[in-house]
C-alpha positions, 0 to 999 in steps of 0.5 A: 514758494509753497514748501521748502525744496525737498533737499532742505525737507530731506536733510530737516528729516534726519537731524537729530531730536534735540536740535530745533526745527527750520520753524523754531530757528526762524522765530528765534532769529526775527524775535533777535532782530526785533529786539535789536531793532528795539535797543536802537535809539530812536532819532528826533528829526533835528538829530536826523537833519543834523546828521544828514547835513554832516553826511552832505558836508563830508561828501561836498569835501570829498568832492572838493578833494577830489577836484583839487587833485583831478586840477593837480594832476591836469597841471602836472600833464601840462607841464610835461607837454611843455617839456616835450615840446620844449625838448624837440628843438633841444634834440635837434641841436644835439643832432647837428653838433659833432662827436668828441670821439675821432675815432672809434674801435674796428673789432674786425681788423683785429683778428 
C-alpha cells in the first residue's frame, strides 16, 4: 500500500495541532512494544523444556479426562438399552393382565 486511504488522509487533515500525527503515534506505539518485549525474561532452554513438558502432561490429563467421561457416558447408554430391551417384555404382560375397574362412567347416559 503506498499511501493511507483518503478517508484516513482527510480526517489527519482537520485534527487539531497539539494531537500527534498517524507517524508519531505509530513510533511511540513500536517503541512501547519494544520496551515491553525487553522486560519479559528471557527463558533458558531447560526453563522452555520444563514448561513444555507441563504443557504436554496437563493436555495428556485433559484427554485422559476426557476419555473416562466419553467410557461413562458409553455405559450409562449401555445400561438404558438394557432396560429398553428389558422393558418390552414387561409391557407385554401389562397388556395381557385384566383392569381392576368393572365398570366405567357413561357420561352419555346422564343427560
Amino acid at each position: 500500500m503506498e499511501g493511507a486511504p483518503k478517508d484516513v488522509v482527510r480526517l489527519e487533515a482537520v485534527k487539531p495541532r497539539e494531537a500527534e500525527s498517524m507517524g508519531e503515534r505509530l513510533d511511540k506505539s513500536v517503541d512501547m512494544e519494544r520496551r515491553s518485549q525487553d522486560m519479559m525474561p528471557v527463558l533458558s532452554k531447560k526453563e522452555k523444556e520444563k514448561r513444555e513438558r507441563e504443557r504436554k502432561d496437563i493436555e495428556a490429563n485433559t484427554r485422559k479426562r476426557e476419555g473416562e467421561v466419553m467410557e461413562r457416558k458409553e455405559t450409562k447408554k449401555r445400561k438404558k438399552e438394557r432396560l429398553i430391551i428389558g422393558g418390552e417384555d414387561d409391557e407385554d404382560d401389562i397388556d395381557d393382565e385384566q383392569d381392576e375397574v368393572a365398570e366405567g362412567v357413561d357420561w352419555m347416559n346422564e343427560e
